[in-house]
C-alpha positions, 0 to 999 in steps of 0.5 A: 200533183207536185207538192208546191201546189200545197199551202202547208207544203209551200209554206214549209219550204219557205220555213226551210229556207230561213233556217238555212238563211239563220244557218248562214247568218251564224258564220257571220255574226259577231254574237249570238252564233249558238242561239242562230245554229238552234234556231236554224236547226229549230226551223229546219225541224219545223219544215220537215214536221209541215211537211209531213203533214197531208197525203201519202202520196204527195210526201215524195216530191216534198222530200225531194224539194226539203232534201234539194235545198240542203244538199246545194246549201251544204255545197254553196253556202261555204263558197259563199262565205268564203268569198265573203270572208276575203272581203273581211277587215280581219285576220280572223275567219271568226266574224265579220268586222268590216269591208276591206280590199286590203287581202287583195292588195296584198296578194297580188303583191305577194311575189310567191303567190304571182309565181304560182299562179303563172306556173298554174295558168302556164301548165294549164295552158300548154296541157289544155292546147294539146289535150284539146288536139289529142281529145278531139282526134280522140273523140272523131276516131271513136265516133266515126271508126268505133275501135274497142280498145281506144275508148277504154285508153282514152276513159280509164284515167277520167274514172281513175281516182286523182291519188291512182294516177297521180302515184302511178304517173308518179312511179312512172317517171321515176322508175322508167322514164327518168332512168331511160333519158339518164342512159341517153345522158338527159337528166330528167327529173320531176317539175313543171315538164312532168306536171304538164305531161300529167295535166294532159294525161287526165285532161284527153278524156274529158275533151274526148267525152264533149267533142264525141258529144258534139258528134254524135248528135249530126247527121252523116249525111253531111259528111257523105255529101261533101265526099260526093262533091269530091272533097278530100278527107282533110277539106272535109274535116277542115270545112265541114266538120271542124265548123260543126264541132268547134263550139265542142272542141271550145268547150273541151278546151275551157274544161280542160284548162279548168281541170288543169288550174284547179288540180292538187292531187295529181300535181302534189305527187307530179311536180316534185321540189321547188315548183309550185302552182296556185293550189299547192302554194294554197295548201302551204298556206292554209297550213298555218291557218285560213287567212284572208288571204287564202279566201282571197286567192280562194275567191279568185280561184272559183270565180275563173272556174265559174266563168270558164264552166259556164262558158263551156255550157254555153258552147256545149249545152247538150254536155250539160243537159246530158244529152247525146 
């Protein structure tokens, strides 16, 4: 029996949470913060003793529901009070003084701040339009001709670590490609071209992961009989199986340009000095101190990423729901 059928077990995860909300209430208080932190942890300490209390055999799915709540609150509740913060009549991210859209006000009259964030959306639309073409020829070869090597080609930079490839894309341009376009008299240095190429390095495989996705759940009996209608290849792909992958080509498309505006790691090594995109610009900032202001941009930044995450699991659910 699952352990919310419990009263004691239910009432526990009930203290849980108001230690969690007390946790939250600390970050927001003017006084008190210490005697909220105890109290918190007080009330998290409650809940796992009622908890413990009862069968054995029902201790598994309360763990479960007790570790649950900590781990998406030790996720979510900063973003929160980052959102909340941006919000924030105060230079100081210590307490909430009062409601203000001031912080805002300011950034989008910040010029630099204007320039980083149409860089971002340039590269991340240049690098999400062509990874969605390369990713999806990517994903129908792999799924209708089934080659060896190319699905190791297309992966191996999603599971390779951001720093890997980033001083590998790096090393790159520099060592081999910038010298090879010096020789035909092209200067070639690193700057938004260098981002953009990395962008889609990265963004191929995550478009080719979806739309292989998308594939594999039709049946290939549809495309056997437009063949047997004598439709061409091409009339295939164009009137048959695009319409049927589209909502996956979509959703390759909105994640990638997510990844894309949304990554440091890669572009820090990548676009050299002088160009600047919305999380380098943030990371210059947050340099001298977390103001307003970053949690202003910050807030702008998750809530873009939210929306494009949800339109993607809109149009790709099986992705989400981890189903072939």
């Amino acid at each position: 029996m699952s352990a919310l059928r419990f009263p004691l077990r239910r009432l526990a995860l009930g203290v849980e949470a108001v230690g969690i909300v007390a946790m939250f209430s600390s970050f927001l208080a003017s006084g008190g913060k210490v005697a909220l932190v105890w109290a918190a942890a007080a009330l998290l300490a409650l809940a796992a003793a009622l908890g413990a209390a009862g069968r054995r055999r029902e201790m598994p799915a309360f763990w479960l529901w007790y570790v649950s709540l900590l781990v998406y609150a030790f996720l979510y509740v900063p973003l929160v009070i980052v959102v909340i913060f941006s919000f924030n009549d105060s230079k100081l991210n210590a307490e909430w003084v009062g409601f203000t859209i001031v912080w805002y006000q300011r950034l989008f009259a910040d010029e630099d701040m204007l320039r980083a964030a149409l860089n971002s959306v340039s590269i991340a639309c240049v690098a999400a339009a062509i990874a969605t073409v390369l990713g999806t020829m990517a994903g129908l070869s792999m799924h209708r001709f089934k080659p060896k090597l190319l699905p190791f080609l297309v992966f191996t930079p999603v599971a390779m670590p951001e720093i890997l490839l980033g001083v590998s894309l790096l090393i790159f341009f520099l060592n081999t490609v910038s010298p090879a376009l010096g020789a035909l008299g092209i200067d070639f240095g690193l700057g938004l071209t260098t981002v953009v190429i990395a962008h889609i390095t990265f963004c191929i495989g995550f478009v080719a992961i979806i739309v292989r996705a998308r594939l594999a759940g039709m049946d290939e009996s549809i495309f056997e009989a437009a063949r047997d209608l004598g439709a061409t290849p091409w009339q295939t792909f164009r009137l048959v199986t695009l319409p049927l992958i589209l909502p996956g080509v979509i959703a390759g498309a909105l994640m990638a340009f997510t990844l894309s505006i949304d990554d440091f790691v890669i572009t820090f090594f990548t676009s050299g000095v002088g160009t600047k995109t919305l999380p380098l610009e943030i990371y210059t900032m947050i340099k001298v101190a977390v103001t307003p202001e970053v949690n202003a941009i910050s807030a702008l930044l998750m809530a873009l990423t939210l929306a494009m995450i949800v339109a993607a699991s809109k149009l790709a659910p099986d992705l989400m729901q981890a189903k072939a």
